[in-house]
C-alpha positions in Angstrom: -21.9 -13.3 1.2 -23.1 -10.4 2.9 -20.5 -7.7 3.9 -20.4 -7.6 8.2 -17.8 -4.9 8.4 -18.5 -1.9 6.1 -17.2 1.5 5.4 -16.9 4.1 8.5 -17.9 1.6 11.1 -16.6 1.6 14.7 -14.5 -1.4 15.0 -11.7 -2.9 18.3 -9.0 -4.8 17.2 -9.6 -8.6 19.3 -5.7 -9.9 18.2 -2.8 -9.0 17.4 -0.3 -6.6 18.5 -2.6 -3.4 18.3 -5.3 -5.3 20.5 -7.6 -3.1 22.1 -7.6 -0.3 20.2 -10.7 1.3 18.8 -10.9 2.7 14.9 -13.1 3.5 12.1 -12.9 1.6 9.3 -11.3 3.5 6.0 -11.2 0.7 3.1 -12.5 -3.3 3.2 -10.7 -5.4 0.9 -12.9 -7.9 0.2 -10.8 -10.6 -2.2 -7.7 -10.6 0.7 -10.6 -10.4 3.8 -8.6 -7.7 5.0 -10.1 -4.2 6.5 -7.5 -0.9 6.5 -8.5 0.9 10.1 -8.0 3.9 11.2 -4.8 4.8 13.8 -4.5 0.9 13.8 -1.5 -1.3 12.7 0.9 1.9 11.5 3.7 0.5 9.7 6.6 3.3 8.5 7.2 2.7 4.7 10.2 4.5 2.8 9.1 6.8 -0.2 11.7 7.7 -3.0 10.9 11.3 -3.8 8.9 12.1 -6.6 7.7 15.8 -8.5 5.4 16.6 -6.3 6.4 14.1 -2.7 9.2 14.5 -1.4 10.0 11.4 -0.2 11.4 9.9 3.2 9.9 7.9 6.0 5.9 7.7 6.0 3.6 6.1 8.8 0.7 4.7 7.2 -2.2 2.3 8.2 -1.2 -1.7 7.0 -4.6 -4.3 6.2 -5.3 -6.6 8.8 -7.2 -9.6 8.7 -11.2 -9.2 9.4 -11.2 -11.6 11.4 -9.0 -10.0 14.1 -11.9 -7.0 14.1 -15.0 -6.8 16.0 -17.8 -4.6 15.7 -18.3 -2.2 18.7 -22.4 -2.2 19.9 -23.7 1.1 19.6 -25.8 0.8 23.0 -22.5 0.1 25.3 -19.7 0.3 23.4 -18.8 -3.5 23.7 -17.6 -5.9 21.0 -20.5 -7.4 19.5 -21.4 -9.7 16.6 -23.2 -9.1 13.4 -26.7 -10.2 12.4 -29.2 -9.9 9.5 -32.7 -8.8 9.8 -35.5 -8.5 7.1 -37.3 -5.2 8.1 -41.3 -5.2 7.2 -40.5 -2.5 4.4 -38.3 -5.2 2.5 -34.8 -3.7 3.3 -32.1 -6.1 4.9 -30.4 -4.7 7.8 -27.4 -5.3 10.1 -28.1 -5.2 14.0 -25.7 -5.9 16.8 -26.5 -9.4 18.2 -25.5 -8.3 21.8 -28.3 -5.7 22.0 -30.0 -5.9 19.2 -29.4 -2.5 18.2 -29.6 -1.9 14.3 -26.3 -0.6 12.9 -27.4 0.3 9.5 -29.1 3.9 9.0 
């Protein structure tokens, strides 16, 4: 299966408690379906010191579900699906189904 949600795109959360908010995406975990987003479900973990860390309280991004994650169309900034096109130079690209906007470079 093709990958939707890549890398550095500009994703809103649709569920949870940190709905509404608006974040790139910094890691997709593909075996959990899980994407890591960026100022989006911060969860505070305890670190024991270490050589070079000192330790303490650290806020840090958690996974959440992909599912919970829509893409954000590049034309008005609204949530949008994902579709697959076949360009006439052979290379599959993503656009937004809401404007039809490619995402892909």
């Amino acid at each position: 299966m093709a990958a939707r949600i890549r890398k550095g795109d500009r994703v809103i959360v649709i569920a949870g408690r940190d709905r509404g908010k608006v974040g790139e995406v910094l890691r997709v975990l593909p075996k959990e379906n899980r994407v890591i987003v960026r100022g989006v479900m911060l969860v505070k973990k305890h670190k024991k010191p270490s050589l070079r860390d000192p330790g303490g309280v650290v806020v840090q991004e958690a996974p959440i579900h992909v599912s919970n994650v829509a893409h954000i169309d590049p034309k008005d900034g609204r949530p949008t699906r994902i579709g697959f096109r076949i360009l006439e130079d052979g290379r599959k690209v993503r656009y937004a189904k809401r404007s039809g906007e490619l995402i892909d470079r």
